[in-house]
N, C-alpha and C positions, 0 to 999 in steps of 0.2 A: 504494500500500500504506500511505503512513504517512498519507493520508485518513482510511483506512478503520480504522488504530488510532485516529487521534484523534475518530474519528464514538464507534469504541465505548468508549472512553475517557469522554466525553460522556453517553453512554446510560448508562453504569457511577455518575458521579455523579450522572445527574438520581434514576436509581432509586433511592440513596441517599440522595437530598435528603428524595425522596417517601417514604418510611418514614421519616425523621426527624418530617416533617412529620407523619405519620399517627400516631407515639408521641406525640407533644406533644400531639398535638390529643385521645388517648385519656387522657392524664395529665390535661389540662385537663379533660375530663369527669368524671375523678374526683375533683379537684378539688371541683367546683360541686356535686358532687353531696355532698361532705361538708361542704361551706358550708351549702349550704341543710339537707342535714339535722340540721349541728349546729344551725340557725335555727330548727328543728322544736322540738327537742329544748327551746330556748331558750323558748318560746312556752307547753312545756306547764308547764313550773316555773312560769312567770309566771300563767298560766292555774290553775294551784293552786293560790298563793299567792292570788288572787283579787282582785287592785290594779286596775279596768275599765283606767285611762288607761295602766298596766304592761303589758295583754295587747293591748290596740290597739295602742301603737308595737313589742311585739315582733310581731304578727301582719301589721305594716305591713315589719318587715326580715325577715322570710320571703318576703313577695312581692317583694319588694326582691333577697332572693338569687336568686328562681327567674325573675324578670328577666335579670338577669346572665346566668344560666344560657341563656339562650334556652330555658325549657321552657316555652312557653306557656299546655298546660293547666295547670299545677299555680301558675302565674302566676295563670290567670283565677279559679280556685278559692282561690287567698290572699289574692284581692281582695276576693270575695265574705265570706270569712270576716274580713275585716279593718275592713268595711265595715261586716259587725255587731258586731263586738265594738267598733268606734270609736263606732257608734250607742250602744249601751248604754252607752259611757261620757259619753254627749254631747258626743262630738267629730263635727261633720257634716265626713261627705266629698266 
């Protein structure tokens, strides 16, 4: 008998560990996800102000956040955009 409290004793924390685990790891995605969209955010000020070598390093830490992030599309897509805006400033990548 007192196996089988301490099996479910056992079962009672792992389940607990594993919803801990699963909060943190939903909290870290909202996290990244307001990283990179205040990085968004960051790019279009820059981007209106009009400075080419201002809008290539911010368009270079937008890909940078959604790295981090592990979002891959929106990664390979701020490369793409980063790549031309660092063109146009004549920065080669």
């Amino acid at each position: 008998m007192k196996t089988i409290k301490r099996f479910g004793a056992v079962l009672v924390i792992a389940s607990g560990l594993s919803a801990c685990e699963q909060l943190v790891d939903a909290q870290m995605d909202d996290i990244y996800d307001q990283v990179s969209g205040d990085a968004v955010k960051q790019y279009e000020i820059a981007k209106r102000q009009g400075d080419p070598i201002q809008i290539c390093v911010q368009a270079g830490l937008v890909s940078a956040a959604y790295l981090q992030a592990q979002d891959e599309p929106n990664y390979q897509k701020w490369k793409a955009i980063q790549s031309a805006d660092c063109a146009t400033a004549g920065i080669p990548q």
